[in-house]
mmCIF file of the N, C-alpha and C atoms, coordinates in Angstrom:
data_MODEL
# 
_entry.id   MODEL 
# 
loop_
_atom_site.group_PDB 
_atom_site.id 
_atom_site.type_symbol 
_atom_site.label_atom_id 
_atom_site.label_alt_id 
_atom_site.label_comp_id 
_atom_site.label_asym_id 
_atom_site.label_entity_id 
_atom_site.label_seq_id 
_atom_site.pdbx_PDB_ins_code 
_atom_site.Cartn_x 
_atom_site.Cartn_y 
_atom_site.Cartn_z 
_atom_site.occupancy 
_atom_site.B_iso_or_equiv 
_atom_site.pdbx_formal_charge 
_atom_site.auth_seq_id 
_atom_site.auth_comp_id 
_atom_site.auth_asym_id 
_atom_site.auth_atom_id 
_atom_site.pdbx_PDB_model_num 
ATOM 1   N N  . UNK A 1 1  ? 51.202 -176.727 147.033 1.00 0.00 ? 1  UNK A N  1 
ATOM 2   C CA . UNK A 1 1  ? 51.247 -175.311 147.342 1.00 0.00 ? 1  UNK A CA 1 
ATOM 3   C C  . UNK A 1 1  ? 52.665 -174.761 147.212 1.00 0.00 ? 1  UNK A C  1 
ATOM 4   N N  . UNK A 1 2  ? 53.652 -175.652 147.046 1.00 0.00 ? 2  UNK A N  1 
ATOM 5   C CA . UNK A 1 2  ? 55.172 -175.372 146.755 1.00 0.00 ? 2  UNK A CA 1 
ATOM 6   C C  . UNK A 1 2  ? 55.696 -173.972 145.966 1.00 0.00 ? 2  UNK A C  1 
ATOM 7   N N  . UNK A 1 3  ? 54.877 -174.676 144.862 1.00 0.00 ? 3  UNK A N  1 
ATOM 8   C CA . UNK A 1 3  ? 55.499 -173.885 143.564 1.00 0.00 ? 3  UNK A CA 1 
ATOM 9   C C  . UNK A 1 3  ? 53.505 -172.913 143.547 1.00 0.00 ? 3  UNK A C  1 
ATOM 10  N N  . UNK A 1 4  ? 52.801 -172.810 143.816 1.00 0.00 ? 4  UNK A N  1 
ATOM 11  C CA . UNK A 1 4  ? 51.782 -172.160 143.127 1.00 0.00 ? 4  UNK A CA 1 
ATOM 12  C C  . UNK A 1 4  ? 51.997 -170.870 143.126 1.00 0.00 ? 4  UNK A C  1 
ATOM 13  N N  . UNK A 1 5  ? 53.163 -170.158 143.711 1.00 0.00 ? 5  UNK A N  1 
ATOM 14  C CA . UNK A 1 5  ? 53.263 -168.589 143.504 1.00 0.00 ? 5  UNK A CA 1 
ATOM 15  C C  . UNK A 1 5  ? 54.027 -168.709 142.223 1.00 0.00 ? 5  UNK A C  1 
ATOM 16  N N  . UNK A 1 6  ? 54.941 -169.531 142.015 1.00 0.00 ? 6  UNK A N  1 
ATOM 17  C CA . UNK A 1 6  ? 56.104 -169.664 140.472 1.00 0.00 ? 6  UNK A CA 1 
ATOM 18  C C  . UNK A 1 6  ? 54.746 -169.913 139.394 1.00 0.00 ? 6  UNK A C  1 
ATOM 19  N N  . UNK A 1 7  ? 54.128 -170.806 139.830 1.00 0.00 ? 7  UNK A N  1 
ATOM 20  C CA . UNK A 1 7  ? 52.742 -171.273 138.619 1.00 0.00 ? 7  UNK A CA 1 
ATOM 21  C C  . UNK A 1 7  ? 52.125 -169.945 138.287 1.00 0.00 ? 7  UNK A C  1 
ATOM 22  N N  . UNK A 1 8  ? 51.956 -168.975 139.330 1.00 0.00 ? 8  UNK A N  1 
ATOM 23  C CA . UNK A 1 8  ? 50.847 -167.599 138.981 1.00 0.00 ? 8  UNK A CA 1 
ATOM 24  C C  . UNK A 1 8  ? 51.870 -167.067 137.983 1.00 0.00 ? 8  UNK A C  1 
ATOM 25  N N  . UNK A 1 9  ? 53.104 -166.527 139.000 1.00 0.00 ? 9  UNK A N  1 
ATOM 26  C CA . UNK A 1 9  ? 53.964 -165.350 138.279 1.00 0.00 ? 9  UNK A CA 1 
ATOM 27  C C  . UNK A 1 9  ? 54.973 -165.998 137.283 1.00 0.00 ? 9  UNK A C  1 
ATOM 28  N N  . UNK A 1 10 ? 54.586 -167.150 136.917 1.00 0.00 ? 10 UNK A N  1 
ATOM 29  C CA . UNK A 1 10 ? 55.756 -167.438 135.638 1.00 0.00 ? 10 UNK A CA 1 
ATOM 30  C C  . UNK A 1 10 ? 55.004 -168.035 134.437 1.00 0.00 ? 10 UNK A C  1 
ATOM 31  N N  . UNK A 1 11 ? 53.497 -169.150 133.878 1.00 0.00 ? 11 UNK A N  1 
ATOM 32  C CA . UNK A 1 11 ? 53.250 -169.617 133.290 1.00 0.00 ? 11 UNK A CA 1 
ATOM 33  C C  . UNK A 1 11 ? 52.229 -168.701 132.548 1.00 0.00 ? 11 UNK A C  1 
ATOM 34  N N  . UNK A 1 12 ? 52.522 -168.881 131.279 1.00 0.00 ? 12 UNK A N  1 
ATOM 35  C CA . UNK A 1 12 ? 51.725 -167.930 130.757 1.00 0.00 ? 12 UNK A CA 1 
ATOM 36  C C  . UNK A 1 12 ? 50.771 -168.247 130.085 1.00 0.00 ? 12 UNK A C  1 
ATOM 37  N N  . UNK A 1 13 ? 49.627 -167.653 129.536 1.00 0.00 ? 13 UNK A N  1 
ATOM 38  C CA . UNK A 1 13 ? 48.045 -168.960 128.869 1.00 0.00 ? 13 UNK A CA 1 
ATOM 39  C C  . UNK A 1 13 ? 47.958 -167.669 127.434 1.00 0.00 ? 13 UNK A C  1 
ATOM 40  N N  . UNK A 1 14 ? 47.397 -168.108 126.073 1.00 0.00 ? 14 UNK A N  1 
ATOM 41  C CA . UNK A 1 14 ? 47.213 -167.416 125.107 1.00 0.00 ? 14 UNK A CA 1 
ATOM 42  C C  . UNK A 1 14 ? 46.372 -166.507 125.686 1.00 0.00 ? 14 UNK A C  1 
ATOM 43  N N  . UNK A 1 15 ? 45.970 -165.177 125.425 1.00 0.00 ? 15 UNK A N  1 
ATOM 44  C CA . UNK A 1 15 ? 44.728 -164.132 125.363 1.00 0.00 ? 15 UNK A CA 1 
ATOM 45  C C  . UNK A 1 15 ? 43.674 -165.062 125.678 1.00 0.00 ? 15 UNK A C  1 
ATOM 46  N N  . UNK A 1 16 ? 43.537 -165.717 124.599 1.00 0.00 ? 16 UNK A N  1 
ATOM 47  C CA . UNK A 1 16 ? 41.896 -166.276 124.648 1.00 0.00 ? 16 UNK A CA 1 
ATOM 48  C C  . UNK A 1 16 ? 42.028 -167.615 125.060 1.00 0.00 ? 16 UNK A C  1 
ATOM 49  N N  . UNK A 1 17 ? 42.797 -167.971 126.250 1.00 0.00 ? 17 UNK A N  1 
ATOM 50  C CA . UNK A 1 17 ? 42.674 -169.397 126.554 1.00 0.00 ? 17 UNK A CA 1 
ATOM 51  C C  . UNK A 1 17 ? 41.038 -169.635 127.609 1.00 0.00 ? 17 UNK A C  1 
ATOM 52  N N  . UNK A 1 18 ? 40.613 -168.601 128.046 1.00 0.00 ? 18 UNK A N  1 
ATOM 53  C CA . UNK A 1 18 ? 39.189 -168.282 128.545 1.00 0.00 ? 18 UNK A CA 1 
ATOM 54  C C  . UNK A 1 18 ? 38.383 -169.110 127.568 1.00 0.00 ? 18 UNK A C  1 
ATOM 55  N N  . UNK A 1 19 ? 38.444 -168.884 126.540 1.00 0.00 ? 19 UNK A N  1 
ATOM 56  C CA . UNK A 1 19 ? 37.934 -169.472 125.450 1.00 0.00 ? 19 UNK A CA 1 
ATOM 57  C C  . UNK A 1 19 ? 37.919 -170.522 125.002 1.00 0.00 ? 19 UNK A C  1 
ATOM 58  N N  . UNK A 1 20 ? 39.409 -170.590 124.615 1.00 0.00 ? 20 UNK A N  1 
ATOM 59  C CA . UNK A 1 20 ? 39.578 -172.305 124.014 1.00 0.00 ? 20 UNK A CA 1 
ATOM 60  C C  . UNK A 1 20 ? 39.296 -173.362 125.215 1.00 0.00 ? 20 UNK A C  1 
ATOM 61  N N  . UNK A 1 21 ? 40.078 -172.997 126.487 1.00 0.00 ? 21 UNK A N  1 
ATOM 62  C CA . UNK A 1 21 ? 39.406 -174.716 127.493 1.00 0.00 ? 21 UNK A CA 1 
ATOM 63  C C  . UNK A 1 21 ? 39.289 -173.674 128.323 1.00 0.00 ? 21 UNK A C  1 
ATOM 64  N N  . UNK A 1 22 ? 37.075 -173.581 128.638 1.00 0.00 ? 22 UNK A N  1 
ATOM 65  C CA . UNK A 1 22 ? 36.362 -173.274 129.839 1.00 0.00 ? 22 UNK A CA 1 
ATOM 66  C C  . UNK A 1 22 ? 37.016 -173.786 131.139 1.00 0.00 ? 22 UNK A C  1 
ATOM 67  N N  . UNK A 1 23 ? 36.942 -175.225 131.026 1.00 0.00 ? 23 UNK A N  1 
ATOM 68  C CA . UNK A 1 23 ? 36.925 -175.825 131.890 1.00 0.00 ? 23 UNK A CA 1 
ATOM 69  C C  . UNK A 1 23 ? 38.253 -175.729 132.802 1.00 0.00 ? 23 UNK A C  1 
ATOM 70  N N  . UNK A 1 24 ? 39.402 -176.029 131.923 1.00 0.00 ? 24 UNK A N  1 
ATOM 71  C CA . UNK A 1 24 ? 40.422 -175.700 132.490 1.00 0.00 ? 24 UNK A CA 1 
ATOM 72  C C  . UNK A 1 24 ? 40.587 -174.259 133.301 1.00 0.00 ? 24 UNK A C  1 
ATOM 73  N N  . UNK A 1 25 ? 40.321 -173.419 132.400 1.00 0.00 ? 25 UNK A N  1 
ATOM 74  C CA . UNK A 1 25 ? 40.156 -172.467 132.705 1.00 0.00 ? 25 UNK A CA 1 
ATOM 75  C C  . UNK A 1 25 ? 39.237 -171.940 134.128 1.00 0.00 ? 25 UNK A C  1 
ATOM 76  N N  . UNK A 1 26 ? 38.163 -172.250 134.357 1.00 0.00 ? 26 UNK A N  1 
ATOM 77  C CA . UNK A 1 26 ? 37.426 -172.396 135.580 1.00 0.00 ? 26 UNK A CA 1 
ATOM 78  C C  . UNK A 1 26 ? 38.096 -173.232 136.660 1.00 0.00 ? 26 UNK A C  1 
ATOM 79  N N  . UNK A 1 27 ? 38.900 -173.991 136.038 1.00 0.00 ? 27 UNK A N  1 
ATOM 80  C CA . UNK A 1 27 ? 39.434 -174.534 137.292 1.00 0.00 ? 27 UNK A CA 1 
ATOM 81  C C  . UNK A 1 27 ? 40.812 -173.790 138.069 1.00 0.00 ? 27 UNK A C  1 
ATOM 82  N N  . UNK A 1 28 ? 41.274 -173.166 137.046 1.00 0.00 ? 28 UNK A N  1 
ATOM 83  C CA . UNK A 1 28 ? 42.477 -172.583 137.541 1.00 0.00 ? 28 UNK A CA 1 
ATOM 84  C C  . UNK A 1 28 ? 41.881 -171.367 138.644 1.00 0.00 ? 28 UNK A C  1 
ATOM 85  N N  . UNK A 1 29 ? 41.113 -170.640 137.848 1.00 0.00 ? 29 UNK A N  1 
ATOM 86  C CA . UNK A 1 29 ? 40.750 -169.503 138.571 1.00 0.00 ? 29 UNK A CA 1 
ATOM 87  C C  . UNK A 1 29 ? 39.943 -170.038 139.798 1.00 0.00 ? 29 UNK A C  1 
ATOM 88  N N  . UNK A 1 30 ? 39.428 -170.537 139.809 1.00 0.00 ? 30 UNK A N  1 
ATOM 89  C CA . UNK A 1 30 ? 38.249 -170.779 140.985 1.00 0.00 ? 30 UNK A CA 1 
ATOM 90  C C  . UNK A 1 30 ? 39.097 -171.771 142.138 1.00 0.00 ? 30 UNK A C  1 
ATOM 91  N N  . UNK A 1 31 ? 40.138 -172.293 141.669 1.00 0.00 ? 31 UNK A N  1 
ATOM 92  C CA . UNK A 1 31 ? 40.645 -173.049 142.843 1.00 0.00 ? 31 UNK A CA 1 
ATOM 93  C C  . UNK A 1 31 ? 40.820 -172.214 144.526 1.00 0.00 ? 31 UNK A C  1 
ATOM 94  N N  . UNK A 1 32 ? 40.919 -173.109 145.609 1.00 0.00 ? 32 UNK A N  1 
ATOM 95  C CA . UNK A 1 32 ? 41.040 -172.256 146.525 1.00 0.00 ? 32 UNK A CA 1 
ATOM 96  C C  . UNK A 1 32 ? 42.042 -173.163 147.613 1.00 0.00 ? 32 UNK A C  1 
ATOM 97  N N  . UNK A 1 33 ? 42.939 -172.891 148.199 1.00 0.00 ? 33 UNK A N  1 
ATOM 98  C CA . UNK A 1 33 ? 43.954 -173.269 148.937 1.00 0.00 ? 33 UNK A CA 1 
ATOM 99  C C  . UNK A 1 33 ? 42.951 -174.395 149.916 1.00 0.00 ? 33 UNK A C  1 
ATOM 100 N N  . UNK A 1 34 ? 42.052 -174.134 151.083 1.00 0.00 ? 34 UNK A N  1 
ATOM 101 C CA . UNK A 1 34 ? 41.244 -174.434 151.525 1.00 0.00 ? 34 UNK A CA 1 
ATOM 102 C C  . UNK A 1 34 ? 39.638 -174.493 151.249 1.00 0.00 ? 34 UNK A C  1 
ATOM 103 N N  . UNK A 1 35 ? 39.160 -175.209 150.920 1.00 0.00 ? 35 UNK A N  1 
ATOM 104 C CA . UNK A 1 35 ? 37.732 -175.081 150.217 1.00 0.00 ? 35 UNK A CA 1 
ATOM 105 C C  . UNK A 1 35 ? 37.318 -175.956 149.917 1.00 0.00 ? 35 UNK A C  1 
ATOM 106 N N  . UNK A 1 36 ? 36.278 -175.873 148.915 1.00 0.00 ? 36 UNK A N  1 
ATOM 107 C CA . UNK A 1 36 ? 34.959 -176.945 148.168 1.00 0.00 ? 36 UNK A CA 1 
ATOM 108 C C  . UNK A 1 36 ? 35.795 -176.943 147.071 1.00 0.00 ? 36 UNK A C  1 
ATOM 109 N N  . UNK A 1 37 ? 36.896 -177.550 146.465 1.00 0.00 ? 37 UNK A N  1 
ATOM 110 C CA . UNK A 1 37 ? 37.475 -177.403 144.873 1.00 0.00 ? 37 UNK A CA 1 
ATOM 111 C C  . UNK A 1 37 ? 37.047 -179.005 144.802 1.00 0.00 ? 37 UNK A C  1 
ATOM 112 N N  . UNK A 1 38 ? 35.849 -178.580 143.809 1.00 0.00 ? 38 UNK A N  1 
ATOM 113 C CA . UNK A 1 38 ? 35.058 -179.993 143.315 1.00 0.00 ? 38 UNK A CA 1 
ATOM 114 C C  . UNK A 1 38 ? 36.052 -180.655 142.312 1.00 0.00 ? 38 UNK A C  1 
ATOM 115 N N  . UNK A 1 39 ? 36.937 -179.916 141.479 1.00 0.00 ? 39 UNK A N  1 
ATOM 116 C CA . UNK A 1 39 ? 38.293 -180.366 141.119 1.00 0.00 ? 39 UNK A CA 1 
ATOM 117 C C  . UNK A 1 39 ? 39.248 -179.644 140.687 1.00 0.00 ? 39 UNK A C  1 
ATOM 118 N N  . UNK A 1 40 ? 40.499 -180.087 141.703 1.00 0.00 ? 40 UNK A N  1 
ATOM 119 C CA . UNK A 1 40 ? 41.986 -179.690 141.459 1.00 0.00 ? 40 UNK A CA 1 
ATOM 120 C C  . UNK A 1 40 ? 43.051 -180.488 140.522 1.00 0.00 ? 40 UNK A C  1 
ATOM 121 N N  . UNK A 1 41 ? 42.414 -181.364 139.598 1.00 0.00 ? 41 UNK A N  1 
ATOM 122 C CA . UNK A 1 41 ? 43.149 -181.945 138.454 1.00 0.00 ? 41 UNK A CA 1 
ATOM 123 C C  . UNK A 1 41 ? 44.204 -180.593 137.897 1.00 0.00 ? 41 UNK A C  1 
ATOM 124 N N  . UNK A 1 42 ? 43.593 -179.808 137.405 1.00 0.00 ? 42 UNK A N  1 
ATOM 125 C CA . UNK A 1 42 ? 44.313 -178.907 136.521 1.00 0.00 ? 42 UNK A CA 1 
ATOM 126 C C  . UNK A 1 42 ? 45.402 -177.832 137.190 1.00 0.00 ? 42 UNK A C  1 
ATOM 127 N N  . UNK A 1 43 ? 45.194 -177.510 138.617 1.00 0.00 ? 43 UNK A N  1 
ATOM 128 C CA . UNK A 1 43 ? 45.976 -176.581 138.949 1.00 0.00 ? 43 UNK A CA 1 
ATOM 129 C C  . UNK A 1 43 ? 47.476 -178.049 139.716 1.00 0.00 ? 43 UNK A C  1 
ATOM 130 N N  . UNK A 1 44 ? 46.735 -178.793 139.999 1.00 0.00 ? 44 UNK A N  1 
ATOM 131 C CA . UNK A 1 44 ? 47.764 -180.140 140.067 1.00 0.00 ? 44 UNK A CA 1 
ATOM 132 C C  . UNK A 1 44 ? 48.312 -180.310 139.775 1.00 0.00 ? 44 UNK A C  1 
ATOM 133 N N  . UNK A 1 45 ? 48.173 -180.940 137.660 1.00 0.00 ? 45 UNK A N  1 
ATOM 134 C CA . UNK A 1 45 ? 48.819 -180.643 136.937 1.00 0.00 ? 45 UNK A CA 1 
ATOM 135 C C  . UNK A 1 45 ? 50.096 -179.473 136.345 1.00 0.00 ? 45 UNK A C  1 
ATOM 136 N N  . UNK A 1 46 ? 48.998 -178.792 136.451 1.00 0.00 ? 46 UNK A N  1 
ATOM 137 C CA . UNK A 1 46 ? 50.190 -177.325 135.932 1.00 0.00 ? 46 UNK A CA 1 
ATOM 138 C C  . UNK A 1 46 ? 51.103 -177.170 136.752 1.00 0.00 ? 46 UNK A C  1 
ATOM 139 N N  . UNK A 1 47 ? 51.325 -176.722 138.389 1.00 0.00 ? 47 UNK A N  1 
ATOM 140 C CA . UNK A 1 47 ? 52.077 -177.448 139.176 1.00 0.00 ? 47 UNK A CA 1 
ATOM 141 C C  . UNK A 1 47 ? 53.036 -178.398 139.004 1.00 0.00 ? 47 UNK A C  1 
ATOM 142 N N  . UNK A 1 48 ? 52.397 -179.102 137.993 1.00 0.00 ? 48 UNK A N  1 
ATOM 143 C CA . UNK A 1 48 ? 53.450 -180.771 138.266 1.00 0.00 ? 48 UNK A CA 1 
ATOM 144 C C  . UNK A 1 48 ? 54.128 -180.528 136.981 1.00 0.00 ? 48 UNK A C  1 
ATOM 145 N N  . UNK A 1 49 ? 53.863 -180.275 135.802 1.00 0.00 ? 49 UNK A N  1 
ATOM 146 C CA . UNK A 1 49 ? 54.716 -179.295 134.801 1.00 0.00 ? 49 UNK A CA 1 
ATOM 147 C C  . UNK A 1 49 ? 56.055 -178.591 135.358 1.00 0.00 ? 49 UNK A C  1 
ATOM 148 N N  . UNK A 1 50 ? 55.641 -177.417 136.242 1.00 0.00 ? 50 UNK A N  1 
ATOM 149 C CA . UNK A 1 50 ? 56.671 -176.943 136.568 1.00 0.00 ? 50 UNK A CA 1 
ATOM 150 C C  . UNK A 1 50 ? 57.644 -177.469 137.200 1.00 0.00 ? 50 UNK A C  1 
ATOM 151 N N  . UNK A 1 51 ? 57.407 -178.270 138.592 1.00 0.00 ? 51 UNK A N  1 
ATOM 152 C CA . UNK A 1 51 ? 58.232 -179.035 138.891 1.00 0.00 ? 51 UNK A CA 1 
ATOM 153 C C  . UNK A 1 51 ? 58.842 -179.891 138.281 1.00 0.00 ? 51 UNK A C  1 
ATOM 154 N N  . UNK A 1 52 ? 58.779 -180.491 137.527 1.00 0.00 ? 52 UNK A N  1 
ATOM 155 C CA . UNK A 1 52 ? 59.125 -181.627 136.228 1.00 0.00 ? 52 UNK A CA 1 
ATOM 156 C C  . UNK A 1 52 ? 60.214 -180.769 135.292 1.00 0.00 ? 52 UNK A C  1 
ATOM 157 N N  . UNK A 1 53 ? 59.764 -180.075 134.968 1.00 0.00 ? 53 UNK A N  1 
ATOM 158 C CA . UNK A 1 53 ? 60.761 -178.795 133.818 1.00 0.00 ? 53 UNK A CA 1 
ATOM 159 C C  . UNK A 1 53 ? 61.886 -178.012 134.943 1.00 0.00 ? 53 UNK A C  1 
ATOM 160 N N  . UNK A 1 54 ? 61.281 -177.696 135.938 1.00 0.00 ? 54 UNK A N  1 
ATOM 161 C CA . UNK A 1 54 ? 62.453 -176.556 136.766 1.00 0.00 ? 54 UNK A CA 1 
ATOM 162 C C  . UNK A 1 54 ? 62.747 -177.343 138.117 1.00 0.00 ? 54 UNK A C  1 
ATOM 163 N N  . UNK A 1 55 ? 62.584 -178.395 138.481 1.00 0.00 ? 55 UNK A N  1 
ATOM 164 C CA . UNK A 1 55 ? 62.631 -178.878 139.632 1.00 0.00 ? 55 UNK A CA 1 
ATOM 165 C C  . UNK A 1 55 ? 61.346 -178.620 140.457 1.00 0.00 ? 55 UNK A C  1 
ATOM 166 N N  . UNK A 1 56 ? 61.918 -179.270 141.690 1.00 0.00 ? 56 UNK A N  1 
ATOM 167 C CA . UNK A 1 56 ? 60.810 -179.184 142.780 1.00 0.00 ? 56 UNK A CA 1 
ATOM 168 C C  . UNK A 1 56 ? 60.113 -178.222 143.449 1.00 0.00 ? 56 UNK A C  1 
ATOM 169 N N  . UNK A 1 57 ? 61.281 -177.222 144.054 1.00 0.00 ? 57 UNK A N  1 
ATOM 170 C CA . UNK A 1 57 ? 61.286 -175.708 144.097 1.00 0.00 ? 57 UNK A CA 1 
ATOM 171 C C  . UNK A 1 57 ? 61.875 -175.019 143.071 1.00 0.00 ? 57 UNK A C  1 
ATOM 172 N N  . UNK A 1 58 ? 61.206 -174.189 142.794 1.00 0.00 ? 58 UNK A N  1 
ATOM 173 C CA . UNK A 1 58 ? 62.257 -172.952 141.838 1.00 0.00 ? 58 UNK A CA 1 
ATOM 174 C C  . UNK A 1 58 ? 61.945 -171.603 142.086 1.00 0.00 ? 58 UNK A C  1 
ATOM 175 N N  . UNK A 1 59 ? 62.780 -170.790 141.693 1.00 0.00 ? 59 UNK A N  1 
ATOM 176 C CA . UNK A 1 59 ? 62.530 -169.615 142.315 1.00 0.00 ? 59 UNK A CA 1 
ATOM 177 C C  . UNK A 1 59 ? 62.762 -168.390 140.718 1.00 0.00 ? 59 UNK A C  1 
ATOM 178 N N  . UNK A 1 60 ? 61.778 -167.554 140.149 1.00 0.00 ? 60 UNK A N  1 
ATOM 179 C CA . UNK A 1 60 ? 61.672 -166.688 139.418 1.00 0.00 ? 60 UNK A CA 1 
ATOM 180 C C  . UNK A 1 60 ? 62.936 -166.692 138.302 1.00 0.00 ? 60 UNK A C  1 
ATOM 181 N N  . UNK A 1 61 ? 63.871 -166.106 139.110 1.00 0.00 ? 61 UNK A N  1 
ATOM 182 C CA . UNK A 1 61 ? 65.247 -165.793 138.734 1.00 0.00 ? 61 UNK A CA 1 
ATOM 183 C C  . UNK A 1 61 ? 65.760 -166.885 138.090 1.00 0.00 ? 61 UNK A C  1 
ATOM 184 N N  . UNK A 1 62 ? 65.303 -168.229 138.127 1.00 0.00 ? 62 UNK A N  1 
ATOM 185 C CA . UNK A 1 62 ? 66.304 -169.239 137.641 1.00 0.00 ? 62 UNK A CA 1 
ATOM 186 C C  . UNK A 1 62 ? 65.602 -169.452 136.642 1.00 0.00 ? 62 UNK A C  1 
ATOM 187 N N  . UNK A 1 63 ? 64.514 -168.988 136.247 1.00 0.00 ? 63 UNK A N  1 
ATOM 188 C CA . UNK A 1 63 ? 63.681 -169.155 134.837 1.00 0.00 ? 63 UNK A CA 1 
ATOM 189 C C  . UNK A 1 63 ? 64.123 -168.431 133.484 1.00 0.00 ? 63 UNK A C  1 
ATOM 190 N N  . UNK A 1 64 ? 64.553 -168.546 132.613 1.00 0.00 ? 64 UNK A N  1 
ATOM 191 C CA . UNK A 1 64 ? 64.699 -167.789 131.407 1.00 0.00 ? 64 UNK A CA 1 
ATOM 192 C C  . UNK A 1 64 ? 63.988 -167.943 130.556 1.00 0.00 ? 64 UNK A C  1 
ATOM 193 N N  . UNK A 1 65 ? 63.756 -166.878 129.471 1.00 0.00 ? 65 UNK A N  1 
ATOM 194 C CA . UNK A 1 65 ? 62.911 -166.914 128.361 1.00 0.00 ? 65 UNK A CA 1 
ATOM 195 C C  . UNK A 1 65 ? 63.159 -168.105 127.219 1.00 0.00 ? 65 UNK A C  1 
ATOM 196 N N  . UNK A 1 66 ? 64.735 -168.416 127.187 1.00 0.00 ? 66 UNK A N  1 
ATOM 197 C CA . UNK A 1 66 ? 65.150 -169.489 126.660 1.00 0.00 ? 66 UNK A CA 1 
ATOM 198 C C  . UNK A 1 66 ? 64.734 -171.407 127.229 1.00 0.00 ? 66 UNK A C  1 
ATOM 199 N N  . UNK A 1 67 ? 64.781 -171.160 128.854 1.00 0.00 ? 67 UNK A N  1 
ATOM 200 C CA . UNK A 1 67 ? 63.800 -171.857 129.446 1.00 0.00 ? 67 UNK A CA 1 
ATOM 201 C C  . UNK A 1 67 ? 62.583 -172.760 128.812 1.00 0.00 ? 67 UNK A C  1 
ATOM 202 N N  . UNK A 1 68 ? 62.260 -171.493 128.233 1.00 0.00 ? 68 UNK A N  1 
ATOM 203 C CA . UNK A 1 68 ? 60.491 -171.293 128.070 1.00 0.00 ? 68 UNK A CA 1 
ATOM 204 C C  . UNK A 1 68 ? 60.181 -171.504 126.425 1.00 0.00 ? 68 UNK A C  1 
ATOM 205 N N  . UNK A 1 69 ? 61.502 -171.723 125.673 1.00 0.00 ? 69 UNK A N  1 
ATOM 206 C CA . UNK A 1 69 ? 61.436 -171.688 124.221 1.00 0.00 ? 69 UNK A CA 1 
ATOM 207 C C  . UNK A 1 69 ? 61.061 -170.358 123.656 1.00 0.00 ? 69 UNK A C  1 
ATOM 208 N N  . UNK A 1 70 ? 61.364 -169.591 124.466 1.00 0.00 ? 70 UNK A N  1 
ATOM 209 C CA . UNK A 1 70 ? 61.024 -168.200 123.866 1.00 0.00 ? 70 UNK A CA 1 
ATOM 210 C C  . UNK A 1 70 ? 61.856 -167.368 123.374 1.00 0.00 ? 70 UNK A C  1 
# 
């Protein structure tokens, strides 16, 4: 739960990633802090991306577009 506000407001998915992986996709959205999440592989993951690339905590501001290969 560290980083999942940096995961919302910083990682970005193509237009049609709805499309290309359902699944992933259903999992991101449907996850829930407390709940029935029959699986949290993917929001785990993505999570663990960020931390791995920006550290443990990170905070908005320390992200750049260059960062990001952009």
């Amino acid at each position: 739960m560290t980083n999942s506000t940096n995961v919302m407001n910083n990682v970005r998915f193509p237009l049609n990633w709805k499309d290309k992986w359902p699944e992933y996709y259903e999992a991101m959205n449907t996850y829930q802090r407390e709940g029935k999440n029959k699986h949290d592989d993917a929001p785990d993951a993505t999570t663990g991306l960020v931390e791995k690339a920006f550290g443990s905590v990170i905070q908005a501001s320390q992200i750049s577009a260059g960062d990001l290969g952009l």
